[in-house]
N, C-alpha and C positions, 0 to 999 in steps of 0.2 A: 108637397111635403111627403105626398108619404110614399113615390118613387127613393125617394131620399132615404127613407127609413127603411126599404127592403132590400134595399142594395148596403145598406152599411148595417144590417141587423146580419147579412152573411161576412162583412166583416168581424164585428163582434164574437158571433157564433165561430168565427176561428180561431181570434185572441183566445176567448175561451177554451174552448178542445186546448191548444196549445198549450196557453200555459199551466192549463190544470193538469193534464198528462205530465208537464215538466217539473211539476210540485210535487206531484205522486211519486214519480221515478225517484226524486229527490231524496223521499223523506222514507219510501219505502224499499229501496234495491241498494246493493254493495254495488262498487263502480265496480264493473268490468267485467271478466268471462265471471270470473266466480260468482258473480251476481243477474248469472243471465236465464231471465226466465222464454220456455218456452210454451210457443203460443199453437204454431201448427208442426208438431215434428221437430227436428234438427232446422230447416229449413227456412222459420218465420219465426221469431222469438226477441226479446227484449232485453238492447245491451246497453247501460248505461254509461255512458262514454264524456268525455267533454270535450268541445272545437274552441280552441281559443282563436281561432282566427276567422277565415268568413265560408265559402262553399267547397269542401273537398277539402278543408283545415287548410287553405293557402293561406301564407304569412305574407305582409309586404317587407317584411326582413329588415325593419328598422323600431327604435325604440318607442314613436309615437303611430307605428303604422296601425295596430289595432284602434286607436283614439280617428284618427282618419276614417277608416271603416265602417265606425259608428256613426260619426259623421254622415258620411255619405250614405248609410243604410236610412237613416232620420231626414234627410232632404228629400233623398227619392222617396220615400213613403209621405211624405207632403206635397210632393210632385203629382204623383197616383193619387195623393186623394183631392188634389184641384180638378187633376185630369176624370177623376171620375163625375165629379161634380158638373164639369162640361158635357162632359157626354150624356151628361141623365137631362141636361136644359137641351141639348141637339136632338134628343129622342134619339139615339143612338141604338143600335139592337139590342135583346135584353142579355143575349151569350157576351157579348163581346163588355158591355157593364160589369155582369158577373164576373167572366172572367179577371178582368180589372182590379176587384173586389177581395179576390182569392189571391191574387198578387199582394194587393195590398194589406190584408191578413198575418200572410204569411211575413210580409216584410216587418210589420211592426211586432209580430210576434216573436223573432227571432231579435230586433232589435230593442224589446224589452230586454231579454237576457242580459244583451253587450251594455245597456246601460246601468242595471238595476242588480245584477247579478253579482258583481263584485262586493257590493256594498252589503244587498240581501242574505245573500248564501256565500258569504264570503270566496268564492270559487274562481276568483282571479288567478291569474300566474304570480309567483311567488316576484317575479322579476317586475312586474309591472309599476310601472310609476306613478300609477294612482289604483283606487278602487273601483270608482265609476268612470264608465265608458272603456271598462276591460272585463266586463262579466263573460267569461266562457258561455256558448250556445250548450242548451243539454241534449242531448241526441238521446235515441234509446229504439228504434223503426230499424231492426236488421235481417234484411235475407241474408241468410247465410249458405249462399251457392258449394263456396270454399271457404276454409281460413286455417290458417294457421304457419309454424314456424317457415319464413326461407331462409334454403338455406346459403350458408355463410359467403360463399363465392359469388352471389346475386349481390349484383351493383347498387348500390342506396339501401335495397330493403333486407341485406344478407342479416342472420340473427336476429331481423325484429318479426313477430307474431303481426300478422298483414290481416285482412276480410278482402273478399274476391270486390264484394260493391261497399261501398259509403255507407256507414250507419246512420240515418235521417230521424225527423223529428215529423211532425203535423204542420207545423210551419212551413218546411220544405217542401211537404207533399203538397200543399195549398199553392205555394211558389208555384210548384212545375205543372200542377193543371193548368190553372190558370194562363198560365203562357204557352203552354200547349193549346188551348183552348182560343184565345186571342189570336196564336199564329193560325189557325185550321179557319178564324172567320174574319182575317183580313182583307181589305179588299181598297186599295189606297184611296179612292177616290169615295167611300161610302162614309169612314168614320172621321169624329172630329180631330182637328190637327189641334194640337200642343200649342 
């Protein structure tokens, strides 16, 4: 039992972080530049943004594709937490659990959003065909290398106000260790199969 509890007390510990960062942003910042606090410099500072769709704001470009999305954000994050549960009865390494861990975190943190967020913080697309399982993720994690206006003669982004990287969340960041971490202590024949 209490392998159990140490491995999914670092999940918890990330729902946490996450969503209480995402409550705050919420309820404390104006969306957008006007509301961007900085933290280190021009450089590292907090932009409150919304993703209605899934990584990079990809759309699947049909009317139920964000409801799919969640979907699948909700299976895989039941997948990862069987799959961790395996690992922790295989005696599996403790990086490669964690890591798992922080996948898993980050998955159901961002996938509270797409579920609960429509309904909660009313912050769905005005288009959306229902309320739940269309909540926008709340981002607000921005280096800000570059940004600003291209211009007009630029192909897709001419006229729109661009950022050089993706503005992220604590959810995300949890995602990409995690799977950075897992890819760095793979080793096909050491950990348990699915």
């Amino acid at each position: 039992m209490k392998p159990f509890l140490k491995y999914f007390s670092i999940v918890l510990l990330i729902i946490f972080a996450d969503q209480a960062s995402k409550i705050w942003v919420h309820t404390h910042m104006e969306m957008g530049t006007d509301g961007q606090i900085n933290l280190l410099g021009n450089i590292f500072k907090l932009t409150y943004t919304l993703n209605p769709g899934m990584a990079f704001s990809i759309h699947l470009g049909f009317k139920y594709g964000k409801l799919l999305i969640t979907i699948f954000r909700a299976v895989a994050s039941l997948y990862i937490f069987w799959y961790i549960i395996q690992s922790i009865r295989q005696k599996a390494a403790v990086g490669w659990i964690c890591g798992w861990a922080s996948v898993l975190g980050g998955a159901i943190g961002n996938s509270i959003d797409s579920i609960f967020y429509g309904v909660y913080l009313n912050n769905g697309p005005t288009d959306a065909p229902m309320k739940w399982c269309y909540g926008q993720v709340i981002d607000m994690l921005h280096i800000d290398l570059w940004s600003g206006v291209m211009p007009s003669w630029v192909p897709i982004w001419g006229d729109y106000y661009i950022y050089c990287l993706p503005i992220f969340n604590i959810a995300d960041v949890a995602v990409s260790v995690g799977l950075i971490i897992v890819l760095y202590l793979f080793r096909p024949t050491t950990y348990p199969k699915p």
